[in-house]
C-alpha positions in Angstrom: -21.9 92.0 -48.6 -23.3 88.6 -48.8 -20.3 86.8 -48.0 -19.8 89.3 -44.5 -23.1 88.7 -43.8 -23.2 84.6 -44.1 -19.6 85.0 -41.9 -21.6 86.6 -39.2 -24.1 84.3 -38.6 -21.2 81.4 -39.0 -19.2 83.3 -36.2 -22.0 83.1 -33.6 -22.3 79.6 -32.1 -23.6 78.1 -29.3 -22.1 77.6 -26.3 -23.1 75.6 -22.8 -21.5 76.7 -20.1 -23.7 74.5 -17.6 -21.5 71.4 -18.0 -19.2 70.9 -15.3 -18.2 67.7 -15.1 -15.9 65.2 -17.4 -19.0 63.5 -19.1 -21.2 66.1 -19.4 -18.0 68.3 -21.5 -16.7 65.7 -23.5 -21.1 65.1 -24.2 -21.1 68.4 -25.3 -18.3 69.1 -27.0 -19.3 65.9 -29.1 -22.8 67.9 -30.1 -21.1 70.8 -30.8 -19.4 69.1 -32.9 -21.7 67.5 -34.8 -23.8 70.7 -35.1 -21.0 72.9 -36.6 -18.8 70.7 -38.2 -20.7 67.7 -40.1 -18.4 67.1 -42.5 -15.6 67.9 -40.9 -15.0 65.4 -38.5 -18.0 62.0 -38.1 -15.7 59.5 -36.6 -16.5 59.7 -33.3 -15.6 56.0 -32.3 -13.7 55.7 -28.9 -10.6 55.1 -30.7 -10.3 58.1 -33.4 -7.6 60.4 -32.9 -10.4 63.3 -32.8 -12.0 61.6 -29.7 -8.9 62.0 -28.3 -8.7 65.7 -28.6 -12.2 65.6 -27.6 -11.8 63.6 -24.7 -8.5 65.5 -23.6 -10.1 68.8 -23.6 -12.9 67.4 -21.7 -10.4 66.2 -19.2 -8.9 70.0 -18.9 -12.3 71.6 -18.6 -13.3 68.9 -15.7 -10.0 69.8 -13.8 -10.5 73.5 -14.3 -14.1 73.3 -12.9 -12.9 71.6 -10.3 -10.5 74.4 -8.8 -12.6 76.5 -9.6 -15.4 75.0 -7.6 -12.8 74.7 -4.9 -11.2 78.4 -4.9 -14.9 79.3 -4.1 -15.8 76.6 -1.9 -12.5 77.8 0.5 -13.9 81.7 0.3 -16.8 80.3 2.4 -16.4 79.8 6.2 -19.0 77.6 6.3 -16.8 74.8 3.5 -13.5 75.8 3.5 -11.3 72.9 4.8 -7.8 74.2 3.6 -5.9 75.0 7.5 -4.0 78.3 5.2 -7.4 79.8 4.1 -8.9 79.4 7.8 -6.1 80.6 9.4 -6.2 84.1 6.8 -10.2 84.4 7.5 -9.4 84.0 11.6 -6.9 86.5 11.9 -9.1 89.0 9.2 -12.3 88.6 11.7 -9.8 89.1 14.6 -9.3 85.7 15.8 -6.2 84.3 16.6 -6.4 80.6 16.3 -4.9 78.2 19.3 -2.0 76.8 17.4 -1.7 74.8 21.4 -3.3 74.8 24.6 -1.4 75.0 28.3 -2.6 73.2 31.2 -4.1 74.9 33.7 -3.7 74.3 37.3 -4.6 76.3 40.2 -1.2 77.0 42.7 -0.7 77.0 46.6 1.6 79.6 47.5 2.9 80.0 51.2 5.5 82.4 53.0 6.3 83.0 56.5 5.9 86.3 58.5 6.9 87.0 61.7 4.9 87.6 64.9 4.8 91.0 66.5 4.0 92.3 69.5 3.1 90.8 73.0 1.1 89.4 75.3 -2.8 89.0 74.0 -1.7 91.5 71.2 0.1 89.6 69.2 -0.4 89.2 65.1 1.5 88.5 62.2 3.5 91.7 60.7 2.6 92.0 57.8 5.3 94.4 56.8 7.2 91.3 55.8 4.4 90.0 53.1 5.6 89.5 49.5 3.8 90.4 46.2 4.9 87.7 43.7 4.3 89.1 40.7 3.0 87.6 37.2 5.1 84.7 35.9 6.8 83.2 38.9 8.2 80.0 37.1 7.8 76.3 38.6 8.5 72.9 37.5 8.0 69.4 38.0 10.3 66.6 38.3 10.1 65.6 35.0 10.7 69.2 33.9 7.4 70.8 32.8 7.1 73.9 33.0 4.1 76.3 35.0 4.2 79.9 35.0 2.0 82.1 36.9 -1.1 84.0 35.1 -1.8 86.0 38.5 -0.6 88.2 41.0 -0.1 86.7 44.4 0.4 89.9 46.7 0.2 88.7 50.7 -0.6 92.3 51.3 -3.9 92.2 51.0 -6.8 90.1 51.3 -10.1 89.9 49.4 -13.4 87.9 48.4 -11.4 87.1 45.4 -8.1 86.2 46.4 -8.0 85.1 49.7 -5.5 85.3 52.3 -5.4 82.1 54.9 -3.0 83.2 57.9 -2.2 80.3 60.6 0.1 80.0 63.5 3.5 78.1 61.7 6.2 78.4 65.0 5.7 78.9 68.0 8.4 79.4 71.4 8.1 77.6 74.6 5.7 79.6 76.5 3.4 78.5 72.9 3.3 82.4 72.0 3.6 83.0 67.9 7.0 83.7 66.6 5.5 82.8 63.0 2.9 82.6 61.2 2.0 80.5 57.6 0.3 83.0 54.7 -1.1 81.5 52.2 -3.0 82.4 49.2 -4.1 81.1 45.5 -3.2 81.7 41.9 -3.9 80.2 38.6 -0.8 79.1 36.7 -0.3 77.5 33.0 2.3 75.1 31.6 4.4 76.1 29.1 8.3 76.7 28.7 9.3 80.3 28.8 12.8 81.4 26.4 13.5 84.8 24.7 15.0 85.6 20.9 16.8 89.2 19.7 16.0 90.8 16.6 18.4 93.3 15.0 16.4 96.3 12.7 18.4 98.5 10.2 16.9 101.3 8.8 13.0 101.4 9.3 10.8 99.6 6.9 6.9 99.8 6.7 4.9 96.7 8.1 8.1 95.2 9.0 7.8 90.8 10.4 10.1 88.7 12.5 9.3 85.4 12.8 9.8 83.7 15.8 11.9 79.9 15.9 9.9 77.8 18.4 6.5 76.4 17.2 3.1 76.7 19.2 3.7 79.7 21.0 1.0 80.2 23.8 2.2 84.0 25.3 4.1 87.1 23.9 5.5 87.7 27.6 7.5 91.3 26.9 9.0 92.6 23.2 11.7 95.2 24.4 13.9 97.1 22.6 17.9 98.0 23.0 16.7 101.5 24.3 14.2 100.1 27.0 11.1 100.7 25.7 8.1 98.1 25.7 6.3 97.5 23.1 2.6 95.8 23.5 0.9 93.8 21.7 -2.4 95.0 20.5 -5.6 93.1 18.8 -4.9 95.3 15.1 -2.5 97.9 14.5 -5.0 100.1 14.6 -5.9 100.1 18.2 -3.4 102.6 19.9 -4.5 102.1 23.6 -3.7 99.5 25.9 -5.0 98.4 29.3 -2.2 99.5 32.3 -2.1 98.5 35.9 -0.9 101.2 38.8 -0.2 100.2 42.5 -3.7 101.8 44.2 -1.7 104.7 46.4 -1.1 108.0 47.5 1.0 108.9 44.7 -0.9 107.4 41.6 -4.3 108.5 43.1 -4.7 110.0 46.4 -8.3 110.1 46.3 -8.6 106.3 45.7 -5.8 105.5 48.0 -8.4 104.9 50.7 -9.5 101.6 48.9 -5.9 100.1 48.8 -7.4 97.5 50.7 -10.1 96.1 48.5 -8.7 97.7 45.1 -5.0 96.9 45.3 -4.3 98.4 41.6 -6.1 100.8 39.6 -7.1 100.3 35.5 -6.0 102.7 33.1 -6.1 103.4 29.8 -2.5 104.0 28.1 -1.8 105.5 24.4 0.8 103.6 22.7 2.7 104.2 19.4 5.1 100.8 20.0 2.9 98.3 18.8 2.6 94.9 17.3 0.1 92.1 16.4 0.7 88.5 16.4 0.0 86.8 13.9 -0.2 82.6 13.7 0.6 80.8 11.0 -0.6 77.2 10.0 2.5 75.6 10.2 2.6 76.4 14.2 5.4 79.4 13.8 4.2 83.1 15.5 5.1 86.1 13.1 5.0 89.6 14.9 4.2 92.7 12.5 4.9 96.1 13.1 3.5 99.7 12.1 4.0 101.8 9.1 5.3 104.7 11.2 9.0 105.6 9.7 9.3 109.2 10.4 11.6 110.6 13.6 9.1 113.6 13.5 6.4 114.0 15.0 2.8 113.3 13.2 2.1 117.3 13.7 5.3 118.2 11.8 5.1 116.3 8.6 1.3 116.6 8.4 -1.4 119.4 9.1 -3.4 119.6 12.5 -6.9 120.3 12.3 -6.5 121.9 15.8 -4.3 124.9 14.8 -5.1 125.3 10.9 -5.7 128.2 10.0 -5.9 130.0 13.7 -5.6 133.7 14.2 -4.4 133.3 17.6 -1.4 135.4 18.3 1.7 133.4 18.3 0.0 130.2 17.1 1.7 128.3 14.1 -0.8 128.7 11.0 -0.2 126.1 8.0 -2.6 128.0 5.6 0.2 128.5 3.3 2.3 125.6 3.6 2.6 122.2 1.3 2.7 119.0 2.6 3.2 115.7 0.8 0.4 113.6 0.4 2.8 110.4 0.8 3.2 112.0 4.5 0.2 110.5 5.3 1.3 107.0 4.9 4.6 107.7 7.2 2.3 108.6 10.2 2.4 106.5 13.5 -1.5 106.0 13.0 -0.8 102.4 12.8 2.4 102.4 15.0 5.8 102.8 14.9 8.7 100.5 12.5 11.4 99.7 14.4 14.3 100.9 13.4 18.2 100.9 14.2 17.3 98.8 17.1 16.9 95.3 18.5 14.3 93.8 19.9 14.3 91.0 22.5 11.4 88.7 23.1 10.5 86.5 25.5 7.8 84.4 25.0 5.9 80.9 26.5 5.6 78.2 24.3 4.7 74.0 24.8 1.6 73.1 26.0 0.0 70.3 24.5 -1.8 66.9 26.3 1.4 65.4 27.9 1.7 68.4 30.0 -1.3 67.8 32.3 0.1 67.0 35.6 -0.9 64.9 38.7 -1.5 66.5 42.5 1.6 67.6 44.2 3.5 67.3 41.1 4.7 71.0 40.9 6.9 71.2 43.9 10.8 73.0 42.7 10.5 76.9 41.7 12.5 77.8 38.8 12.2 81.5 38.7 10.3 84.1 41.0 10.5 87.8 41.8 9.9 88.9 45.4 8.8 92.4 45.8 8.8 94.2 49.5 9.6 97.4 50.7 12.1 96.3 53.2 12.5 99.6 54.9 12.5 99.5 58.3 12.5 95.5 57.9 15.3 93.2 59.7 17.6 91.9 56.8 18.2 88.7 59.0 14.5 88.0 59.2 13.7 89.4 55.4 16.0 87.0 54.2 14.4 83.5 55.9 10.9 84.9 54.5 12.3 85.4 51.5 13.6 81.6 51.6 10.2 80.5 53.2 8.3 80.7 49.6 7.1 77.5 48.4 4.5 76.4 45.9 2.4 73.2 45.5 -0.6 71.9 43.4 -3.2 70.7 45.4 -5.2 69.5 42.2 -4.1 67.7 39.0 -3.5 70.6 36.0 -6.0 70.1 33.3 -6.5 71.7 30.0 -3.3 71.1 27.7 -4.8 70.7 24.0 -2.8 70.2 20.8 -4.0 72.9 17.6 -8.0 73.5 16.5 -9.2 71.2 14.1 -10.6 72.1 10.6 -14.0 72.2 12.6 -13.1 73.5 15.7 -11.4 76.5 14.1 -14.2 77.2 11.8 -16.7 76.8 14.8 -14.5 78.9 16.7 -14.4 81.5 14.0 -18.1 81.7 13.7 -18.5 82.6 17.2 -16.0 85.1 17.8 -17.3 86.8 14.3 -20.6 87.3 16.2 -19.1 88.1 19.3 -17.3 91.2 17.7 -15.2 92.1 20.4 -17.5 94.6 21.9 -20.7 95.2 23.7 -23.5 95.4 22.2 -26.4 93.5 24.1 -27.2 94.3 27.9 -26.1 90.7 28.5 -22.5 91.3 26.7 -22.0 94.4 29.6 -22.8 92.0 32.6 -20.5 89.2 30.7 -17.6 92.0 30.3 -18.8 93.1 34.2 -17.9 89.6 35.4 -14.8 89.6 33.4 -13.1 92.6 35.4 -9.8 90.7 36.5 -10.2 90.5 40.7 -7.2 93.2 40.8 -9.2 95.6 40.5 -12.2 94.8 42.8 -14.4 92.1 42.9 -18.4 92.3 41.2 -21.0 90.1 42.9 -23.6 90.7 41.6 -24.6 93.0 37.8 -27.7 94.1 36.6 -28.3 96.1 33.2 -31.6 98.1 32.5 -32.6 100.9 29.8 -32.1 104.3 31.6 -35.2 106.4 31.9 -35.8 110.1 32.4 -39.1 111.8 34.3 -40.5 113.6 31.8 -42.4 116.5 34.0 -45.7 115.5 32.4 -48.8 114.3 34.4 -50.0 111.3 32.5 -53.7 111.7 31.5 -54.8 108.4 33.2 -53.6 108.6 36.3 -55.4 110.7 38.8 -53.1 111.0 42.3 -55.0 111.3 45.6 -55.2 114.4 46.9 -51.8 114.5 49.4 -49.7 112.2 47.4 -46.5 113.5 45.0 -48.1 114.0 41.7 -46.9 110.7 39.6 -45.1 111.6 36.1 -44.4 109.3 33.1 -40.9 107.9 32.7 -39.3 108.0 29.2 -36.7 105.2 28.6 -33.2 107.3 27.2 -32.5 104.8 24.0 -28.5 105.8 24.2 -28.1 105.1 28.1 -28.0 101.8 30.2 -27.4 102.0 34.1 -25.4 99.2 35.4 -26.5 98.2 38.9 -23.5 96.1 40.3 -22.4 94.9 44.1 -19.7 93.2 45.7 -18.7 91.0 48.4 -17.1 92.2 52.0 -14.8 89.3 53.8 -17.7 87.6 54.7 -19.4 87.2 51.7 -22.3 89.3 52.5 -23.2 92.2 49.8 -22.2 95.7 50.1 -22.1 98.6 47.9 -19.0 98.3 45.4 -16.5 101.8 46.4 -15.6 104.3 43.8 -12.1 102.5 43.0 -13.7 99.4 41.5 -16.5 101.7 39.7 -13.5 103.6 37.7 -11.7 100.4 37.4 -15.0 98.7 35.9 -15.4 102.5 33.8 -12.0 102.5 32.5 -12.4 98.7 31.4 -15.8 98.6 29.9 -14.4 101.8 27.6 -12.5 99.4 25.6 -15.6 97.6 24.3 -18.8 100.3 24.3 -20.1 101.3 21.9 -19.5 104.8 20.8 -22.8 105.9 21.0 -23.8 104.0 24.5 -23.7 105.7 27.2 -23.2 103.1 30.7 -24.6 104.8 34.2 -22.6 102.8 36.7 -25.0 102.8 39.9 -25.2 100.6 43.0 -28.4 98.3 43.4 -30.3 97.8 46.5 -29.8 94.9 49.3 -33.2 93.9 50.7 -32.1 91.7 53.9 -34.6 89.3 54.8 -35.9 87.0 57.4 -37.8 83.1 57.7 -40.5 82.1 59.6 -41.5 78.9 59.3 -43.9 76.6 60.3 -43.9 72.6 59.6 -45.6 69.2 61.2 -43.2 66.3 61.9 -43.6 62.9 61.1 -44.0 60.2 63.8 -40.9 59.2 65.3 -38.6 62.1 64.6 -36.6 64.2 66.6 -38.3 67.9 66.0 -35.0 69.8 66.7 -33.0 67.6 64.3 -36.2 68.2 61.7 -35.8 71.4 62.0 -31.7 71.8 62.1 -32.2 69.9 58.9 -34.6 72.5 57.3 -33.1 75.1 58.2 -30.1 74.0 56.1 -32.6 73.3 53.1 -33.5 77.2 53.5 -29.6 78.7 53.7 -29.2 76.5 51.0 -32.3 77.9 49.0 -31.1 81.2 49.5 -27.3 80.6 48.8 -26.0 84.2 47.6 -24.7 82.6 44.7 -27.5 81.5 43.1 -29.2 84.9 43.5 -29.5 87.4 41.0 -30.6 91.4 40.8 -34.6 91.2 40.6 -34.9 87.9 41.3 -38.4 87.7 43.1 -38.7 84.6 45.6 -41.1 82.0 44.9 -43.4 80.9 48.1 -44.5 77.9 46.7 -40.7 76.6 45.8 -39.4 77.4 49.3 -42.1 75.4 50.9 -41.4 72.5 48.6 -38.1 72.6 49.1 -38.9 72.6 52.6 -40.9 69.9 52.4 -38.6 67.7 50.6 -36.6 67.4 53.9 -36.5 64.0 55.8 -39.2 64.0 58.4 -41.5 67.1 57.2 -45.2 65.5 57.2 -46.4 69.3 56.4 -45.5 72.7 55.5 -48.6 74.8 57.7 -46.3 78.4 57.0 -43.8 80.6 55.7 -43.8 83.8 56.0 -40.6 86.2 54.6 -39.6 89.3 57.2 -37.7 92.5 56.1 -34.7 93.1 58.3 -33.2 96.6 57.8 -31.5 97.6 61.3 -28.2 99.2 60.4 -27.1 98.8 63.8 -27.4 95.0 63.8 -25.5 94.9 60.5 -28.2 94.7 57.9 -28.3 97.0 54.8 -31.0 99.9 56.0 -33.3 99.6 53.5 -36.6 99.0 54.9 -39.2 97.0 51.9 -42.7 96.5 52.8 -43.1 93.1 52.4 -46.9 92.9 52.6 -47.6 94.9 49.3 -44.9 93.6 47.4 -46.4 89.9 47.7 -48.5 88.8 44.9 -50.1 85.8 44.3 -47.5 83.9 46.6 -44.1 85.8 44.7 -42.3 88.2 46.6 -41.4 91.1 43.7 -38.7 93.0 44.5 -38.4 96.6 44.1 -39.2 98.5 41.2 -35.8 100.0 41.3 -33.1 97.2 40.9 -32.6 95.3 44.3 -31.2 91.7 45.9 -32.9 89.8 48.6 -29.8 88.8 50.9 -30.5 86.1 53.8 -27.8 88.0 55.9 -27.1 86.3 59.2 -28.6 82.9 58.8 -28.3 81.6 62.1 -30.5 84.3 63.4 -32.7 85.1 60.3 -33.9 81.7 59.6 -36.4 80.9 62.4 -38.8 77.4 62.6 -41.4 75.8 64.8 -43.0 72.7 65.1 -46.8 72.8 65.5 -47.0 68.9 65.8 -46.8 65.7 64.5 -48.5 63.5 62.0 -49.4 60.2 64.2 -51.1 59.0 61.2 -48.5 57.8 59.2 -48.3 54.2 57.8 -51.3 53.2 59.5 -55.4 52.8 58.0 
């Protein structure tokens, strides 16, 4: 018992497991030494052969410490400088990391159309403008590449994307015979190829990996049998954003906004899906689903929707088995490809040397030209057709090699707290503005709590006899109304049509929140007038004073820099005013509410008076825009004299 007991305590020794470096081990190994083995080993000179077992395990522990140290330090965003672990913590928050950059460039496109009719009547037909669809292909004479990133339809004409028509021909008696459209679209460099993929049997999570390095667009994946597969942000997303031409047949109720809303947003299930995925050595891997069954989900596992029903006729799975395994051969996650091949076409390059000087890109490579030519002169189709040309009136800018260490962990940081979806009022009016011009144009957003009359007379309010009794307003904490307004063809605001609302409805779906609920509404336009008074200096022209003032104010009240609520400032419109070359004095201003509909303005009458405060001109309390409308009548000075003191005692 004695000699178990005395082993026990011998068996239990201290260890330090604080020591992490090479001297600090090879330290304490030497103490532990000298605490459990005293006669055992007491040469500890630098030259015994036990200092060298010492010293060599010493060595070991330092370089295990040290990967250690580092296999942590890499699980940490915020350290890891190892391009293989950032790229595998981008892609697991969702970001796809820029393994190259295009340049950017913004494209003239022009066609010809011909005139038509006679006389005082005569206009360009139309019915001979082209839609160029996405990724029209040009070059440069040194060969780089630019493809198209928008839509250029000569159709139609908008804020956005505007159509410039000018006389291009005309015959001897200097009538039209044709006219020059033009219109502009952004466009990226980049070289565009395509690689086929052959698929056996179907295998879960199946990869192909794609030959050319930094690979800047998956342009179309389609298989042998025609189908398109799409390219989604996780397998697990099974909806994708689709375009429809705005007309009769895809939505006759919506039709009528053709004009303004040339295609309509919706919202498309998909079970042929794929994810790219980047890896650090510049190659593009695409992964697939897990779906490997031909039958459907409903047949190879139960539906909740018709278990156990009593209808009559209704399939009832009470008494059936089903695999569990079933579950994993679902199309939750999309389809395998399978007995199939895939072909890919795809835009890769980018990269510094492909920023380009003005008038660079100047020979088309590749373009579609889409037009219904019925009823359309071949002979006079065919020169339109050949009339297309494309220019860059500004150098292309933008073409970056791949993210650095720190750029790709900065990068990461902020798309982690971005999240993909909305969850601030400010990310709504962010994903507002972001609504490709397509499908309509927003001017102007504005994003408040909602708020419900609760049908209670508040205790401290006692209304005048006559007046509507007031009530309190509860804010709805799981609603937001959106206030937005566009932009006519003259840049003036006016309430956004139903087509853009479902467009802007079907795109924000993708990012609210489940439990939000968005109110899309239409603010208010408050049109306005200026009175103004000033004193001239000595020595200036009064008119030319006041041309130039004038000026100051339509540029004070630019509609751009104008937000929803935005309550104008007395005192900054009068300094303004006065900062103008030849203003001794501001003596007035005075701000008028213009509200005729039959002169054009917006019909909403705003007393003025009451809503000014202190020298700030509130707006309404529900959401509303001052708009200086028609500045060369709104905007109204006088001179009341002039300073004849100036410069003298």
């Amino acid at each position: 018992m004695a000699y178990g007991s005395n082993n026990n305590e011998k068996s239990t020794k201290e260890v330090r497991y604080l020591n992490k470096d090479f001297s600090q081990i090879r330290n304490n190994l030497i103490e532990f030494s000298k605490q459990y083995y005293p006669n055992t080993h007491k040469d500890f000179n630098e030259s015994s052969p036990g200092m060298m077992f010492i010293e060599m395990a010493a060595y070991v522990g330092d370089v295990m410490s040290y990967y250690v140290d580092s296999q942590f330090k890499e699980s940490l965003l915020g350290y890891s400088e190892e391009l293989r672990t950032l790229y595998s913590m981008a892609q697991t928050f969702g970001y796809k990391p820029r393994l190259t950059a295009p340049s950017s460039v913004t494209l003239d496109i022009f066609q010809l159309v011909p005139a038509k009719g006679t006389a005082s009547s005569i206009e360009p037909d139309y019915d001979y403008a082209l839609n160029v669809p996405v990724g029209a292909r040009v070059e440069t004479s040194d060969g780089v590449t630019f493809r198209t990133i928008q839509g250029c339809d000569f159709r139609f004409t908008s804020t956005n994307s505007t159509r410039v028509t000018t006389i291009f021909e005309t015959d001897s008696n200097d009538s039209p015979t044709f006219y020059l459209l033009k219109k502009q679209v952004k466009a990226q460099s980049g070289a565009v190829t395509s690689e086929d993929f052959t698929f056996g049997g179907a295998k879960k999570y199946s990869s192909i990996k794609l030959s050319n390095n930094n690979i800047i667009d998956i342009i179309s994946v389609v298989d042998s049998d025609g189908n398109n597969w799409n390219e989604v942000d996780s397998l697990a997303q099974d909806t994708v954003f689709d375009e429809v031409h705005n007309d009769s047949d895809n939505d006759p109720t919506l039709a009528q906004y053709s004009d303004d809303v040339p295609y309509l947003l919706k919202l498309k299930r998909v079970s042929r899906r794929f994810t790219a995925y980047r890896r650090p050595d510049g190659k593009t891997e695409l992964r697939f689903g897990a779906g490997v069954s031909d039958n459907a989900d409903e047949e190879i596992i139960p539906n909740p929707d018709n278990v156990g029903s009593n209808l009559a006729d209704s399939p009832s799975k009470i008494y059936e088995t089903f695999d569990p395994s079933n579950f994993l051969k679902t199309k939750t996650y999309g389809l395998a490809p399978s007995n199939t091949t895939l072909t890919i076409s795809y835009q890769y390059g980018g990269g510094v040397q492909e920023n380009v000087g003005v008038d660079e890109i100047n020979k088309i490579a590749g373009i579609t030209l889409e037009v219904n030519s019925t009823n359309l002169a071949q002979s006079v189709l065919d020169t339109v057709k050949q009339s297309v040309r494309i220019s860059n009136p500004e150098a292309s800018s933008g073409g970056l090699g791949a993210e650095s260490v720190e750029e790709l962990r900065e990068n990461i940081k902020a798309y982690f707290q971005a999240q993909g979806r909305a969850v601030t009022k400010e990310d709504y009016i962010i994903r507002t503005y972001a609504l490709p011009d397509k499908y309509g144009n927003i001017a102007k957003a504005y994003i408040v709590q909602d708020d419900q009359l609760s049908g209670v007379m508040p205790t401290e309010i006692s209304p005048e006899p006559g007046a509507p009794e007031a009530q309190d307003r509860i804010p709805n904490p799981l609603a937001l109304n959106l206030y937005i307004l566009g932009y006519n063809s003259n840049k003036q605001l006016s309430i956004v049509n139903r087509a853009v609302k479902e467009n802007l409805k079907t795109y924000l779906s993708r990012f609210r929140l489940i439990t939000d609920a968005v109110n899309i509404k239409n603010a208010y336009v408050i049109n306005i007038g200026v009175d103004y008074q000033i004193i001239t200096k000595a020595n200036y022209s009064q008119d030319q004073v006041i041309a130039l003032v004038n000026e100051r104010i339509l540029e004070f009240f630019n509609i751009d820099r104008w937000q929803i609520n935005q309550p104008i400032i007395l005192s900054d419109l009068g300094y303004e005013i006065s900062l103008v070359d030849g203003v001794a004095s501001v003596t007035n201003v005075k701000i008028l509410n213009k509200y005729e509909t039959s002169e054009g303005y917006s019909g909403n009458g705003y007393d003025v008076d009451g809503a000014l405060k202190n020298g700030i001109l509130y707006p309404s309390l529900d959401p509303s825009i001052f708009e200086l409308r028609f500045p060369l009548k709104d905007i109204r000075g006088q001179g009341v004299g002039t300073n004849t003191n100036e410069g003298g005692f």
